[in-house]
C-alpha positions as CSV (number, residue, x, y, z in Angstrom):
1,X,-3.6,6.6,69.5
2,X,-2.5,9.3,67.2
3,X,0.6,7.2,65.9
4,X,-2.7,4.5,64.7
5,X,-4.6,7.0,63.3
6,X,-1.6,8.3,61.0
7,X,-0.9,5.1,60.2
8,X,-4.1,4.2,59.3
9,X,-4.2,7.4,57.2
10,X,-1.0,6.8,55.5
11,X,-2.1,2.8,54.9
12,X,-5.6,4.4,53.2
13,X,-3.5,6.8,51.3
14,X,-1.5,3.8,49.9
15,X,-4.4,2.2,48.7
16,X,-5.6,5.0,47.2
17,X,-2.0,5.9,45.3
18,X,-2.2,1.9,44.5
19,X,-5.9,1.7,43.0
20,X,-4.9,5.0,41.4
21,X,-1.8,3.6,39.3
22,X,-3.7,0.1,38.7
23,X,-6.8,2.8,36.6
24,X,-3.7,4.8,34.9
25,X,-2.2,0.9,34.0
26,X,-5.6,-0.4,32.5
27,X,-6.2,2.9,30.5
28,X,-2.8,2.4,29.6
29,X,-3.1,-1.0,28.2
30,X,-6.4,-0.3,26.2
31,X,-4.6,2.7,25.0
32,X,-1.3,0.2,23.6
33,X,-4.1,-2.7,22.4
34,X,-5.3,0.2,19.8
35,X,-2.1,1.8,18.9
36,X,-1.1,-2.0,18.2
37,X,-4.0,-2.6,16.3
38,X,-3.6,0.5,14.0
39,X,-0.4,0.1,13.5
40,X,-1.1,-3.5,12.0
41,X,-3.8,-2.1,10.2
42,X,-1.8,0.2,8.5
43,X,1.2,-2.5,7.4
44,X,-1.7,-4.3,6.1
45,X,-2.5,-1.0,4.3
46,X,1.0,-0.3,3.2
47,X,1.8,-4.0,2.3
48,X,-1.9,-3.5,-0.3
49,X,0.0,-0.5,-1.4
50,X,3.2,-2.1,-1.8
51,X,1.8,-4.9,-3.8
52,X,-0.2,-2.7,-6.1
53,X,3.1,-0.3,-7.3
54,X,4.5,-3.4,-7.7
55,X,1.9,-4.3,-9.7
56,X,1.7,-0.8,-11.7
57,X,5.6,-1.2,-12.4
58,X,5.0,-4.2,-13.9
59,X,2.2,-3.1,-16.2
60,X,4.5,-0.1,-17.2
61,X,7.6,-1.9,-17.8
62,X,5.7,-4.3,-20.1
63,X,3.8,-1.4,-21.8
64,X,7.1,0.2,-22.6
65,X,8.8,-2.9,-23.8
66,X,5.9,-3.0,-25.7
67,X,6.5,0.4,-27.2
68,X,9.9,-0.3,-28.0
69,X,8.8,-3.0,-29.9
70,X,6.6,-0.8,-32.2
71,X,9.8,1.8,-32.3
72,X,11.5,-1.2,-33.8
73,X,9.6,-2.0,-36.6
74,X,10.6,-2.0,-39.9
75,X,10.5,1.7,-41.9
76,X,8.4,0.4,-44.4
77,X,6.1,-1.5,-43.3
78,X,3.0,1.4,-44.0
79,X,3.8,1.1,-47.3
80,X,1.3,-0.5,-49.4
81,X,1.2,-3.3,-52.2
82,X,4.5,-3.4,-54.7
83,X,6.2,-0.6,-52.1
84,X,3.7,2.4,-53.7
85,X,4.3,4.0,-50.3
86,X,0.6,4.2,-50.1
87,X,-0.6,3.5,-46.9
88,X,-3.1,0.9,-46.2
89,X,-5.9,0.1,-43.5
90,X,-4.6,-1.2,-40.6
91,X,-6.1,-4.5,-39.7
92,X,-6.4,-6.1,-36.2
93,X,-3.1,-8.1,-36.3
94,X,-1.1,-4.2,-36.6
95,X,-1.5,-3.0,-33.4
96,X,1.2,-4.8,-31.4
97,X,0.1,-3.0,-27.7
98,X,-3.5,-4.5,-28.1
99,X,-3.6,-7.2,-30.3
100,X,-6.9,-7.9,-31.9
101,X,-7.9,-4.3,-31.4
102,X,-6.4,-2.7,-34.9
């Protein structure tokens, strides 16, 4: 009877060991489901990101070409009526960066 009874211990001990590993998977599984999860959270995050430099490098390179176009202008175009070199007011239409905002 003895070689039953350690057999029957060993077969308990088995399913044990095998309910055991079958916890540790299903932990292990919930624990990948919300790694997964916040890792495509956070491309979605970087991909926002990404869209908004892009967005911001866009903004600047205009603003800059912008500014090179006021660099550009002509010398003496302050200078008021019949070349006085008196300044005049400027009007709406001589702010080239913001148009209509003189």
């Amino acid at each position: 009877m003895d070689r039953i009874d350690l057999l029957e211990a060993k077969v308990k001990q088995m399913i044990d060991l095998v309910q055991t590993l079958r916890d540790e998977n299903d932990a292990l599984r919930e624990q990948l489901s919300s790694t997964e999860a916040r890792s495509r959270q956070a491309a979605e995050e970087r991909q926002a990101l990404d869209r908004e430099r892009d967005r911001v490098r866009d903004r600047i390179e205009q603003l800059l070409g912008d500014l090179e176009g006021v660099e550009a202008a002509p010398v003496g175009h302050d200078a008021g009526p019949q070349g006085t070199g008196e300044a005049h007011a400027p009007s709406h239409e001589d702010n080239p960066v913001l148009p209509g905002l003189g």
